[in-house]
C-alpha positions as CSV (number, residue, x, y, z in Angstrom):
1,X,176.1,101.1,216.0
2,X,174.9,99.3,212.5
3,X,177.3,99.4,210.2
4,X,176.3,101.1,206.9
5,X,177.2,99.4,203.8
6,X,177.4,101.2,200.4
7,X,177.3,99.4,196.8
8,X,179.4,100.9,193.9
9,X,177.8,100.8,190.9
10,X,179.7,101.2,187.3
11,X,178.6,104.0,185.4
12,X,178.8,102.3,182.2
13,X,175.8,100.8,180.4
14,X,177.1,96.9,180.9
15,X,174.9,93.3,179.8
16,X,175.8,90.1,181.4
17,X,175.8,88.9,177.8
18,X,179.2,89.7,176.6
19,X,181.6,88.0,179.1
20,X,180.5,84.7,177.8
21,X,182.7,85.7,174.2
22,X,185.0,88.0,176.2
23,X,188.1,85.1,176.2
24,X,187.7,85.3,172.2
25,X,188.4,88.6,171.7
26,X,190.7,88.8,174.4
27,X,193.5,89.3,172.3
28,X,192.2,91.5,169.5
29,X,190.3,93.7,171.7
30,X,192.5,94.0,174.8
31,X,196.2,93.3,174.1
32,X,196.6,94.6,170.7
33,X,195.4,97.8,171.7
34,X,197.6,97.6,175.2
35,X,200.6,97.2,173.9
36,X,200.3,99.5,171.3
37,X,199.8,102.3,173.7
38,X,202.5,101.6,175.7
39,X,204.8,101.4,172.4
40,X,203.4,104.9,171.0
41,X,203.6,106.4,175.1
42,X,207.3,105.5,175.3
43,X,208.0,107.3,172.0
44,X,206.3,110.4,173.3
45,X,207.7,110.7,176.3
46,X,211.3,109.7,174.9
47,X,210.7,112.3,171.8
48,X,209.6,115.0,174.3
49,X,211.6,114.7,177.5
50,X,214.8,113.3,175.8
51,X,215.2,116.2,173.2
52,X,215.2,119.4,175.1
53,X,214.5,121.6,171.8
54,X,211.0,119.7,171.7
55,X,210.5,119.5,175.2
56,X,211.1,123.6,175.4
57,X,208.9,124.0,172.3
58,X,206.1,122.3,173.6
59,X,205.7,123.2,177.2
60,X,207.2,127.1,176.9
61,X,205.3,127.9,174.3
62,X,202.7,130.7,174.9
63,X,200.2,129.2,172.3
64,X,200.5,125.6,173.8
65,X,197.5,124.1,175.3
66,X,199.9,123.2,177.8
67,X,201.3,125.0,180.3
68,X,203.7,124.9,183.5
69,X,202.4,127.1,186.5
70,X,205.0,129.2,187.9
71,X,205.2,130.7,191.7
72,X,205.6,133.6,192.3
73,X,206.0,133.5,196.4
74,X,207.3,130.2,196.7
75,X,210.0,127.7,195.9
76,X,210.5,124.0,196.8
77,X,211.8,125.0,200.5
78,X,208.7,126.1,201.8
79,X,209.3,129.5,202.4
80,X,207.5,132.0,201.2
81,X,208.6,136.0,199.7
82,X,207.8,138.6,202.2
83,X,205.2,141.0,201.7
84,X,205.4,144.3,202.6
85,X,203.1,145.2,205.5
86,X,203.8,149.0,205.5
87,X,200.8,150.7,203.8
88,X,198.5,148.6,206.8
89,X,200.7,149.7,209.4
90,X,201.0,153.1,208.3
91,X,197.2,153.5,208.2
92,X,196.8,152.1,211.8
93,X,199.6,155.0,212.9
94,X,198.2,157.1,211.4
95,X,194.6,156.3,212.3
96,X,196.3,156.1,216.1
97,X,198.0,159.3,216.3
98,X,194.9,161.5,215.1
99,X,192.9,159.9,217.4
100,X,194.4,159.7,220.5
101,X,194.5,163.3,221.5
102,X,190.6,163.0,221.2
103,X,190.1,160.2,223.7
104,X,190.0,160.7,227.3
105,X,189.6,158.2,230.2
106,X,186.4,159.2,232.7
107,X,185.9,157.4,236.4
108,X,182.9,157.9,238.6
109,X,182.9,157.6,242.1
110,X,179.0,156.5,243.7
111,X,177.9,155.2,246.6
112,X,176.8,151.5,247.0
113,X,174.2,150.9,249.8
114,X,173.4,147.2,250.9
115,X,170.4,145.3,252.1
116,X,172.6,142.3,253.1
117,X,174.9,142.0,256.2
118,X,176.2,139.2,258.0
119,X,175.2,140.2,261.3
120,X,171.7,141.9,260.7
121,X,173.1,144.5,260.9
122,X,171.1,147.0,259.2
123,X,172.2,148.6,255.3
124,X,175.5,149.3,255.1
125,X,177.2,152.0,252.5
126,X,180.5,152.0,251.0
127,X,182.1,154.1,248.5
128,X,183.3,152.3,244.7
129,X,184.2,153.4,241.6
130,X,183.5,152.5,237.5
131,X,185.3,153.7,234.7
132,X,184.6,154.6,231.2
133,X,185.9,156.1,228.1
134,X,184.6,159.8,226.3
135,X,185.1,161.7,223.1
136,X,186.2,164.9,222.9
137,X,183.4,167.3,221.0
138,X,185.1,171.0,221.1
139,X,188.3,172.8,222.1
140,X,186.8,173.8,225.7
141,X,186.0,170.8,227.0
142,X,182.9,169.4,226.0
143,X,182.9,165.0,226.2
144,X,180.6,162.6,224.9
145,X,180.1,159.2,226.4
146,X,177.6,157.2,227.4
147,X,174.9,157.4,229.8
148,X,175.8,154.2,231.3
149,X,178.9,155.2,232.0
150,X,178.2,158.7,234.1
151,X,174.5,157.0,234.8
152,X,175.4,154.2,237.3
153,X,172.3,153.7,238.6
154,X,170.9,153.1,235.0
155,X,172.9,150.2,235.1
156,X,171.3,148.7,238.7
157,X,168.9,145.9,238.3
158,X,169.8,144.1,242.2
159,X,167.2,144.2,244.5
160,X,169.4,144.4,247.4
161,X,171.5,147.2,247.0
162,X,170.9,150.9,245.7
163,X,173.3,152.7,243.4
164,X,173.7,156.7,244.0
165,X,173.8,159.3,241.5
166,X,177.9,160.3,241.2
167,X,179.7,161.6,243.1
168,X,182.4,163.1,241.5
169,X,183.2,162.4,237.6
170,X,186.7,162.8,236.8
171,X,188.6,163.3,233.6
172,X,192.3,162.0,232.1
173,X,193.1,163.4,229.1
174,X,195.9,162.0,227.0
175,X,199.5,162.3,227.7
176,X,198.2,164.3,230.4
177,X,199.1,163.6,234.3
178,X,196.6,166.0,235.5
179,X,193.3,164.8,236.6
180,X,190.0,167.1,235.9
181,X,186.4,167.5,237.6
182,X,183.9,167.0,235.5
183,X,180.3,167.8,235.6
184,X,176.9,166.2,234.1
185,X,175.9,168.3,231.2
186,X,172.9,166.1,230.4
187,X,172.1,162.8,229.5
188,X,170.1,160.2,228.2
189,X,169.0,156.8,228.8
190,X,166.8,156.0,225.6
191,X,169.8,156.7,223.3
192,X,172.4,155.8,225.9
193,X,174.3,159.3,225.3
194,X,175.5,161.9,227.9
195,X,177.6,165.0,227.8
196,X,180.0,165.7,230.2
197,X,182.4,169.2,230.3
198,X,185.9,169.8,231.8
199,X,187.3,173.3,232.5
200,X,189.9,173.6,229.5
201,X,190.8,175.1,226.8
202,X,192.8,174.0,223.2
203,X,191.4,170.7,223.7
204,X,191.5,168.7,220.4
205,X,188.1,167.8,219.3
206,X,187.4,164.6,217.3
207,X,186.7,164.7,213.6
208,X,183.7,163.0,212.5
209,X,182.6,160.6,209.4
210,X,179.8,160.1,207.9
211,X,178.5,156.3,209.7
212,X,175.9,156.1,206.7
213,X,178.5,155.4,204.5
214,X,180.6,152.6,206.3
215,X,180.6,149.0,204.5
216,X,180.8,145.5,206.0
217,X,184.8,144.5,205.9
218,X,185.9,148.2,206.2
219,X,189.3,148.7,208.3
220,X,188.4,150.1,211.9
221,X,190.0,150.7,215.2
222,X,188.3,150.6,219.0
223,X,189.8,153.4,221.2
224,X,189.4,154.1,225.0
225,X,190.7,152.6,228.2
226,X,189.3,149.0,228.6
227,X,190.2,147.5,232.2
228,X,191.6,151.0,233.3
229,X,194.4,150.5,230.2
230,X,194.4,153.5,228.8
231,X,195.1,155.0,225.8
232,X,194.6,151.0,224.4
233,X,193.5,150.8,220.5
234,X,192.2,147.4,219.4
235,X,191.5,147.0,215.5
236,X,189.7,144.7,213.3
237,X,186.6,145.5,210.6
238,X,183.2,146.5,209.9
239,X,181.2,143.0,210.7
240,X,177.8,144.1,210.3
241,X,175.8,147.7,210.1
242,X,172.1,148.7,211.3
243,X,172.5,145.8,213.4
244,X,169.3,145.4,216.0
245,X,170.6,145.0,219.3
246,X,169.2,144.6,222.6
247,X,170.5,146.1,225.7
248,X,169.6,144.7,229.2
249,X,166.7,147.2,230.2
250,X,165.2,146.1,226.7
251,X,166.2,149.0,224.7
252,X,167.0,148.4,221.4
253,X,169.9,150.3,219.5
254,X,171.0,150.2,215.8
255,X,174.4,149.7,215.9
256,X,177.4,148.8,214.3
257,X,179.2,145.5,214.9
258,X,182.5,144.8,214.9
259,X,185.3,142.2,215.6
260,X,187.8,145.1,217.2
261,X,188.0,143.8,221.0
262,X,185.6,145.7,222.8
263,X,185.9,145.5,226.7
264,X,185.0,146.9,230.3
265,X,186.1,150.7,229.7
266,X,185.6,150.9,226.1
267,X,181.7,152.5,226.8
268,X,181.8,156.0,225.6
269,X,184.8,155.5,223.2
270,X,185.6,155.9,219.5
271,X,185.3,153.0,216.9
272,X,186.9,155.1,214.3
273,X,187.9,154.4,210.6
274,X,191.0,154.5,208.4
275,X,191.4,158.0,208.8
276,X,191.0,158.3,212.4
277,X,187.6,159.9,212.1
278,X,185.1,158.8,214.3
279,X,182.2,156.3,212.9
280,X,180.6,155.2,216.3
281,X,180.6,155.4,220.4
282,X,181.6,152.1,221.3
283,X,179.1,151.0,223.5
284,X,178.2,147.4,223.7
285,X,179.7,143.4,222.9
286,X,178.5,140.1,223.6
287,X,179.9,138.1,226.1
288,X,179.8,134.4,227.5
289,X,180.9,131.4,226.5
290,X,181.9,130.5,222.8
291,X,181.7,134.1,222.2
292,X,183.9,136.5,220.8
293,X,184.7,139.1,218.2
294,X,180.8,140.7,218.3
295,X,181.3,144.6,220.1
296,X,178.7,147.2,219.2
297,X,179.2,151.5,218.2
298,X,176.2,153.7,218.2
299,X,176.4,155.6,214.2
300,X,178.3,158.7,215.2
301,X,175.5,160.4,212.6
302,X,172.2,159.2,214.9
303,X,173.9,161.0,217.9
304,X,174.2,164.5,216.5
305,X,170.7,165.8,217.4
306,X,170.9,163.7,220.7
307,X,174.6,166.0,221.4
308,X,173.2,169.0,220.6
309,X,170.2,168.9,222.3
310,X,171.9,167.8,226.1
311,X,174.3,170.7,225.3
312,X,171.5,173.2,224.7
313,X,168.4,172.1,226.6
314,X,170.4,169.4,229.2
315,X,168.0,167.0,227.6
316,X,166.8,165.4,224.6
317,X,163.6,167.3,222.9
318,X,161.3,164.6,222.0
319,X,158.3,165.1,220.2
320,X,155.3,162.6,221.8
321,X,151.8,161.7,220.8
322,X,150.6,160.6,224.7
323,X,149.1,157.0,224.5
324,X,149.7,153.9,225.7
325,X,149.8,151.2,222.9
326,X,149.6,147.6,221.6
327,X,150.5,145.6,218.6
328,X,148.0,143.7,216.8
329,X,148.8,140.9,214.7
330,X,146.9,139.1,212.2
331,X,146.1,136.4,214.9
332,X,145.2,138.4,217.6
333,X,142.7,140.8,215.0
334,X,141.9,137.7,213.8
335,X,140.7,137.1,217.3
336,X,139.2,140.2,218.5
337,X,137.7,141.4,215.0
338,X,140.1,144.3,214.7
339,X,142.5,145.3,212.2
340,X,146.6,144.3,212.0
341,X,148.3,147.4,213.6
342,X,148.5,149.9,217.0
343,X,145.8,149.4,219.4
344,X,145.4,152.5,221.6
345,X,145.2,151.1,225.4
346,X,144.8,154.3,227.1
347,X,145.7,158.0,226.1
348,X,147.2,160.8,228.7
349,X,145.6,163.7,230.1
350,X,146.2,167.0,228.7
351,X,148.3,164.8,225.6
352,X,148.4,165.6,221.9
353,X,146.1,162.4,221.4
354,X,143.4,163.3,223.8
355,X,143.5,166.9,222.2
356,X,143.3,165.5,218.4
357,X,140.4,163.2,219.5
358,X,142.1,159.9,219.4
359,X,140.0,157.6,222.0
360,X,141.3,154.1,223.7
361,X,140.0,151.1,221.0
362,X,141.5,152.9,218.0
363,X,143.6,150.9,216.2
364,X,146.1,153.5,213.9
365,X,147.4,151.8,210.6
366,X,148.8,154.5,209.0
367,X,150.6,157.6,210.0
368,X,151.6,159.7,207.2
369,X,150.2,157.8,204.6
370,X,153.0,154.9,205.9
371,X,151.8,151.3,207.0
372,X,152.5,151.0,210.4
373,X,152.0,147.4,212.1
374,X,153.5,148.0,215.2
375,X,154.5,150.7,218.2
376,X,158.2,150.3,216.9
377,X,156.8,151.8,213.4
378,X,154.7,154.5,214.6
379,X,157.6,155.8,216.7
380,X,159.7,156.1,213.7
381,X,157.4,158.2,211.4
382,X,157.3,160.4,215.0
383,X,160.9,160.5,215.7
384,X,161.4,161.4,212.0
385,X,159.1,164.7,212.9
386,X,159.6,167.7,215.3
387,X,157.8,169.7,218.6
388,X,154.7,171.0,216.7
389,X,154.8,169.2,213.8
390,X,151.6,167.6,212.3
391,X,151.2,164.2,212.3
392,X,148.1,162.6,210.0
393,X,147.1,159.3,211.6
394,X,144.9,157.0,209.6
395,X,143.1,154.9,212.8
396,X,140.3,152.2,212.1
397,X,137.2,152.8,214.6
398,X,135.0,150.1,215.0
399,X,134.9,148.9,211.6
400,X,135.8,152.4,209.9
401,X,138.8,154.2,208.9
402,X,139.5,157.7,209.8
403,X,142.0,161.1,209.2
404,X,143.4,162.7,212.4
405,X,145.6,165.0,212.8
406,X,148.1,165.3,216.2
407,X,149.7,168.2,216.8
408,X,153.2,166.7,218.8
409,X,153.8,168.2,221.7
410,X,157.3,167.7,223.9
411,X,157.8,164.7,225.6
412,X,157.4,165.2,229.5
């Protein structure tokens, strides 16, 4: 390895030409003044720390430039004054005990069939089981959790073996020995949401927050029954919000991250805040090597629609335009002689699109008078609509810009 070398250079402006009268003025201009300071130094420090009056006068007084920092937590042992931890510790029991009764631990029971055997064999089927957590919604007996967790077969993506639907869903509430049946109100995949009900009554429903108005470093808590633990709370803070997050089929969620431990079992739980009220469904975290701390809640406030519509219709009303679409960007219009935005690849039959007269080659850049550059954008103006709304389109057509209208329709 070559060895760096690094030159110090004096900061002062300094010529050659003086050192050649430097052992003239030794004396005078070094000496004199040396010893001089050291005489007037040891009077200071004699008249000051010798004569406590002066000494007290100089270094207690409030108007001296000088002043002695005091500790406040400390002395010269190296031990420290306790603080009081109470206040935090209250919050957390408190937080704890409001939320507990809320909570509930859920295990499905499916099928597994295999492709593989060691003898040839043939497919062979055996029976396992997943567990999850779920939030308590009303007094008799309606759960949310997630999909993935009542959903197993969502969660399949091996070739050689098929996951059934469940087979039986059961419920543990807590402090509660007894086991419940549960069925499948409705769920949903897109949102990762279901709605599951026991037969009970005087249940103790979950109180809700408001999620829009969380803040990075806020106090929260991770409730449910990771590993089959139940009742387990984890705590920690508010790492990020509207965080874009990827799950393995490629849907992407706007979550909330945290640092509260989040593990197998947690899905379908509470992150809640300092008051116990829920914020978000736990529902993902990062895992691998060299990481930690970095879980994922679905806001509590984008799942209120999706709860109330599996409830009432046992699935999610979705309003839909009917085509099949691509993003353009500036390279690929560039390209093609198009325009940056949603290029129509094929519309369906019998769909709000081919009603309102939109035709494959479009390319829609607005849609209610917003910009839209890509599918991702033109599903939120939709989403942000409902079933029979109007929807104004703004589409370029071979050159020229044109208004249509879409009726939406419901999503198949």
């Amino acid at each position: 390895m070559e060895e760096k070398k690094f030159e110090v250079v004096s900061t002062s402006n300094f010529n050659d030409n003086t050192s050649k009268k430097s052992h003239i003025n030794f004396t005078k201009s070094i000496l004199l003044p040396f010893f001089s300071g050291i005489v007037g130094s040891t009077l200071i420090i004699g008249i000051c720390f010798g004569t406590p009056a002066i000494k007290n006068k100089l270094f207690n007084n409030p108007n001296s430039a000088v002043q002695i920092p005091t500790s406040s937590n400390s002395n010269n042992n190296g031990t420290v004054e306790q603080i009081s931890l109470s206040n935090y510790s209250d919050t957390s029991i408190y937080a704890s005990n409001k939320i507990l009764p809320s909570i509930v631990g859920i295990e499905i029971e499916f099928n597994v069939t295999s492709s593989l055997s060691l003898f040839g064999g043939g497919n062979s089927t055996s029976t396992a089981t997943a567990s999850g957590s779920g939030i308590i919604i009303s007094k008799d007996g309606y759960i949310v959790t997630n999909n993935h967790v009542v959903d197993t077969s969502s969660s399949s993506s091996y070739s050689y073996y098929n996951v059934s639907e469940a087979k039986s869903v059961k419920v543990k509430l807590y402090n509660d020995d007894k086991v419940y049946d549960a069925t499948i109100v409705g769920k949903d995949s897109k949102t990762d949401l279901a709605v599951i009900k026991i037969d009970a009554q005087d249940l103790t429903p979950a109180e809700f927050a408001n999620s829009d108005n969380v803040k990075i470093g806020e106090f929260v808590m991770a409730v449910g029954n990771p590993l089959g633990l139940e009742n387990s709370i984890t705590d920690g803070i508010i790492s990020a919000v509207n965080r874009q997050v990827s799950s393995n089929d490629g849907t992407v969620y706007s979550c909330i991250q945290t640092n509260a431990a989040i593990n197998s079992g947690n899905s379908g739980g509470a992150l809640v805040n300092s008051e116990g009220k829920v914020i978000g469904i736990n529902t993902l975290k990062l895992s691998g090597t060299g990481v930690e701390g970095i879980g994922f809640a679905i806001p509590i406030n984008s799942t209120l629609n999706v709860i109330n519509d599996l409830i009432e219709h046992k699935k999610v009303l979705r309003p839909y335009i009917g085509i099949s679409a691509q993003d353009i960007d500036e390279a690929t219009a560039k390209r093609n002689n198009l325009v940056v935005g949603v290029y129509i690849k094929a519309i369906e039959d019998f769909s709000s699109a081919e009603k309102a007269g939109l035709k494959v080659g479009d390319v829609i850049i607005k849609a209610n008078d917003t910009t839209v550059k890509t599918f991702d954008d033109l599903e939120a103006v939709k989403n942000s609509l409902k079933i029979g709304d109007a929807l104004k389109l703004t589409i370029n057509r071979n050159g020229s810009e044109k208004e249509i209208t879409v009726i939406l329709q419901e999503a198949p």
